[in-house]
Phi, psi and omega in degrees: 000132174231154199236128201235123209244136210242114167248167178273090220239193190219294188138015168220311193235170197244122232240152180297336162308320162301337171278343175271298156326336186267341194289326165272359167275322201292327180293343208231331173187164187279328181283084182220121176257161173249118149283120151276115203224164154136274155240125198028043196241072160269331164319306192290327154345279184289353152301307187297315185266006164286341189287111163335103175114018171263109202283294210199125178269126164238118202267128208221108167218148190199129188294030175244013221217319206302312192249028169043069126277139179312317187294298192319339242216297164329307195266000190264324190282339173272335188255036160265310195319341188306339218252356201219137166280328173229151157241125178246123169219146191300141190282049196266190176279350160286315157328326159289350166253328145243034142273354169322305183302340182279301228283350167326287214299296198311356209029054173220198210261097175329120179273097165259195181048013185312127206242355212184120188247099173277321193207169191276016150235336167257133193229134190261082144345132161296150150209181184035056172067019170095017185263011144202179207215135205239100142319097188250143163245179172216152179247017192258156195289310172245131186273122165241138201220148153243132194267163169264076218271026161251337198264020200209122185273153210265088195277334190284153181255179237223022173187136176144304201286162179217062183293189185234123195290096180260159188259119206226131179284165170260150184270137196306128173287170183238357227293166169257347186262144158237101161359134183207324157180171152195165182232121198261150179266117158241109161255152177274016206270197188255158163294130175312297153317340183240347201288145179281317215219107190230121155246113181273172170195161207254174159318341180300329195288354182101333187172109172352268139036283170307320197274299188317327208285324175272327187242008171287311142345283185277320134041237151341306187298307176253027189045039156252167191273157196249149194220153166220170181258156181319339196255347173263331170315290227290284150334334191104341203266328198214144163311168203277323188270023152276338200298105151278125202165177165265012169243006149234237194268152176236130209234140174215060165312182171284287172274146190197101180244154193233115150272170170048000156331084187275347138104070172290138212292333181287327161290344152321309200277349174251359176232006213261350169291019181286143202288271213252137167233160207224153171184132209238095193195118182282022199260096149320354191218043160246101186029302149351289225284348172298021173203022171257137175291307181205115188263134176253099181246141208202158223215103164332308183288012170221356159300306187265341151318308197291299174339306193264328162300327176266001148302282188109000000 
């Protein structure tokens, strides 16, 4: 069995997620290749082929490859596929946009959220927002799957390997779609998906204004990355790439703490595998805390003062 592991960059660097993702590929077979695909990213290659348990690299690049477009992205990962029994690819929001489209062109079934690799046909899933988990088998020969890259740890070491870099043409695009501009949050803060340490915060603070004042602070205070729940996105307090949730990023921090949270199912479902959860909120019935390690209740604004004196 060979496994063609679709990885995940920023367009400099090569995100931990690819290394996680590669740990369930590894469960399904020793014969495990890296797609690398976008614009000048032979560096990030040669990151890839440094990751222990890498067979091989393949490198794809084309200023049509640069903005994760789907078709374009799709169609360059089905015509690699002929050669691989499984294609893994990480369960990010690019990920999440073509792999449907590969297992379409391939006609099979999309394995998504996989969390848990039992045998080389069987897989355990999230459903009804991660409040159970569903074991699916499949008989079909060939697989695409997306992985849940919080549920699986970055086992490969990230220097030692020596894979061999090969170079794969990209195929013209046909896309319907065009690049037209985007705009990025730029922090110095840790990336939300990979941050050791996530403070979110909720619709209680109120106001943009407010959320910046309270949860930027601690934060900052504890070098972790800042998360919001859908309903402080939704307001206006924070950017779409704050959104924790199941419809924004799903995070498994060491630590996680949600202030003014009440902690609503979609959101549960994107933080609730976090090691420790903290949770501050003056509602005694508010949701949150059934899945919080240490609850607090308390009226944020004199919660996280006290909270931020005792950091020191």
């Amino acid at each position: 069995m060979a496994v063609l592991v679709i990885a995940d960059h920023d367009g400099a660097h090569l995100r931990d997620t690819t290394n996680k993702t590669l740990t369930a590929a590894l469960q399904l077979s020793t014969d495990v290749d890296v797609l690398v695909y976008g614009d000048g990213v032979q560096s990030i290659a040669d990151a890839a082929a440094k990751l222990s348990g890498v067979r091989k690299v393949l490198l794809s690049q084309s200023a049509d490859l640069k903005q994760d477009i789907a078709e374009d992205v799709a169609a360059l990962v089905t015509g690699l596929a002929a050669n691989y029994d499984v294609v893994a690819i990480p369960a990010s929001s690019a990920g999440k946009n073509f792999a449907p489209r590969v297992a379409a062109l391939l006609d099979v079934s999309l394995l998504s959220d996989v969390m848990e690799v039992v045998d080389a046909n069987t897989f355990v899933r999230p459903i009804y927002a991660g409040n159970a988990l569903e074991t699916v088998q499949t008989s079909e020969a060939k697989k695409v799957m997306t992985v849940r890259t919080t549920a699986f740890k970055a086992a490969a070491e990230a220097e030692g390997g020596s894979a061999t870099v090969e170079t794969v043409a990209a195929p013209a695009s046909k896309a319907g779609t065009r690049f037209i501009s985007e705009e990025k949050v730029v922090s110095d803060r840790p990336e939300l998906g990979a941050a050791k340490i996530v403070v979110s915060g909720g619709r209680a603070l109120g106001s943009k204004e407010e959320f910046d004042a309270v949860i930027d602070p601690l934060a900052d205070k504890l070098g972790a990355a800042v998360g919001a729940s859908r309903a402080a996105v939704d307001a206006g307090y924070a950017p779409n790439d704050y959104q924790v949730g199941q419809t924004g990023k799903v995070v498994a921090p060491a630590l996680y703490i949600a202030v003014g949270i009440s902690g609503a199912i979609q959101h549960l479902a994107g933080m609730k595998d976090s090691k420790v959860i903290v949770a501050i909120n003056k509602d005694p019935e508010a949701p949150i805390f059934s899945v919080a390690d240490y609850g607090l209740v308390a009226d944020y604004k004199t919660a996280v003062p006290d909270l931020m004196k005792a950091l020191g």
